[in-house]
Phi, psi and omega in degrees: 000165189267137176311125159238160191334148148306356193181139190249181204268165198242184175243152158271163167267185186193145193287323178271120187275000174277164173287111170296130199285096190122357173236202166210135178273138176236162181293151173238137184241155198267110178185190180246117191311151169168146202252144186217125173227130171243117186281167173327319205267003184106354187275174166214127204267148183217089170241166170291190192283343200249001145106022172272131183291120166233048135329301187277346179262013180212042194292350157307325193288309181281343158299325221247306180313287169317319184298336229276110181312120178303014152277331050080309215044214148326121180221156181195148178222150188236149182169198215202106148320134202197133167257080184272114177232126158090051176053039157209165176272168195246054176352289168341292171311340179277330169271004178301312190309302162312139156081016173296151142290182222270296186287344173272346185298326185268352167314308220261276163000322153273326160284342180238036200327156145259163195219133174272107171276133176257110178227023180212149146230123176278324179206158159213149185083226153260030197235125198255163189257000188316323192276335185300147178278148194328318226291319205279327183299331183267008170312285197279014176262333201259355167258347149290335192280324217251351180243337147285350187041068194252125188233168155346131354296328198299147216184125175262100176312115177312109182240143190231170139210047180270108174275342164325301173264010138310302211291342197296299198304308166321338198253314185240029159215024159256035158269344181265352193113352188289125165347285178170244200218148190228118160267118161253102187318129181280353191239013181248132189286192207263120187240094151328150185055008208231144189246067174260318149326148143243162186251146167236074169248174241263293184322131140320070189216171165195151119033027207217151176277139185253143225243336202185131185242150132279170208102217149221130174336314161316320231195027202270166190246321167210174178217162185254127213224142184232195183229157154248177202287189154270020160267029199034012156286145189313107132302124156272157194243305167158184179280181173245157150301139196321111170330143143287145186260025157294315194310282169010294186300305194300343184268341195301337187268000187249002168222128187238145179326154182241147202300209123342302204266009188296099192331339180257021192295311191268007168324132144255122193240021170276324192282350195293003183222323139266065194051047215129293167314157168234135163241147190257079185287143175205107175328116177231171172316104171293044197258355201258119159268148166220197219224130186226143149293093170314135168280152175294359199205141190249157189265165177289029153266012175075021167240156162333153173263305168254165182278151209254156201254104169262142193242005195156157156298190163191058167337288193331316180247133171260165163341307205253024162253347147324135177266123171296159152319094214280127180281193185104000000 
């Protein structure tokens, strides 16, 4: 059956939403990235960006994957698990999936079908497309959808290089969930690991780890959150404002005390945002990414000015798939 990467290639982000002249544009979907390959012989492989099986939590996908014309041979695909409820996409439903048994994931499968948006094919046959450039890959991704009549869950991810109708997908379709935008160079082949893509996204939002909660683990209150560095040691950025108390509930089971060896043990970070102040700070594990709203403006160590906004977890990513932090 076919090896599919060890990684799949990523985007850098990048401050500007025009269309680079030589590329092409995609919808960046609010879902979870995952690579699907099925051989010839029936298996079907379904991971994450970080190479974790999410077979059993999505077993439509693998249904849909087995369905796949046994003419077809081998195939694989990059692409982005997506849930849609109430005419938008639903993150949430998608982490509902984790860590489920078996009869309720297909309970929440009916009520909630997913859908695989396909926007890469890495190999059909015995031919793998990796060194081919975006242009032919995507040729022959969009004459299997169109030679397969391939519906639901499969989903072709829209690609342009109209920049009018990139910028339409910022206005009228991040009401639906959409993110922003994904740029792909047309003459450049599939680099596994490599941040040669770029992102445009339409939220103020990012990425980051949490490093120190106030509060209790049980029980946090806000939380202190860094990036790493370019040594991949953790940098602090700054805090959040005071959990609601669902978000609370959902981070409380994702954080645990922290070791010895934790990068902020000698920091004193009780003191990083006022003067004075004391926060009664407590050191967790630096392994939870979640997804925060950034304040626009940093101090000259490159930290908040204000406290940040959580808006979700982020299961999906770990620490060392974050793009560090420039010291400086």
């Amino acid at each position: 059956m076919t090896q599919l990467p060890g990684e799949p290639m990523l985007a850098a982000p990048t401050a500007s939403p025009r269309l680079p002249t030589g590329w092409a544009a995609e919808p960046k979907w609010d879902g979870f990235r995952s690579l699907l390959a099925r051989g010839a012989g029936g298996r079907v492989q379904l991971v994450s960006r970080r190479g974790r099986s999410l077979a059993e939590s999505f077993p439509e996908i693998v249904d849909a994957a087995l369905a796949l014309p046994a003419g077809l041979g081998d195939v694989a695909f990059d692409g982005e698990l997506v849930i849609w409820n109430e005419g938008r996409l639903d993150f949430k439903l998608l982490l509902k999936r984790q860590g489920r048994r078996r009869a309720a994931v297909r309970t929440l499968a009916a009520r909630h079908p997913a859908h695989y948006v396909a926007f890469d094919l890495l190999y059909l046959g015995d031919r793998s497309l990796l060194r081919e450039p975006y242009l032919v890959r995507r040729r022959e991704l969009e004459r299997l959808f169109a030679e397969f009549a391939l519906t639901p869950p499969w989903t072709l991810c829209p690609s342009t290089t109209d920049p009018a109708e990139a910028a339409l997908w910022l206005t009228a379709w991040t009401g639906l969930g959409i993110e922003g935008i994904c740029f792909k160079a047309l003459h450049e082949p599939y680099l596994p690991g490599r941040r040669a893509w770029r992102k445009y996204r339409v939220r103020d939002s990012i990425e980051v780890v949490i490093g120190a909660i106030t509060g209790t683990p049980e029980h946090p209150d806000t939380l202190l959150v860094g990036l790493p560095g370019p040594d991949r040691q953790l940098r602090f950025l700054g805090r959040t404002v005071p959990l609601h108390a669902p978000a609370a509930a959902e981070l409380a089971p994702e954080l645990a005390g922290a070791g010895p060896a934790h990068p902020w043990r000698d920091q004193l970070l009780t003191r990083a945002f006022e003067p004075g102040a004391a926060y009664p700070v407590t050191l967790v594990d630096p392994n939870t990414v979640v997804e925060v709203s950034a304040p626009a403006t940093v101090d000259s160590a490159g930290r908040w000015r204000q406290p940040a906004r959580f808006l979700r977890t982020r299961p999906d990513l770990t620490p060392a798939e974050l793009q560090p932090v420039a010291d400086g």
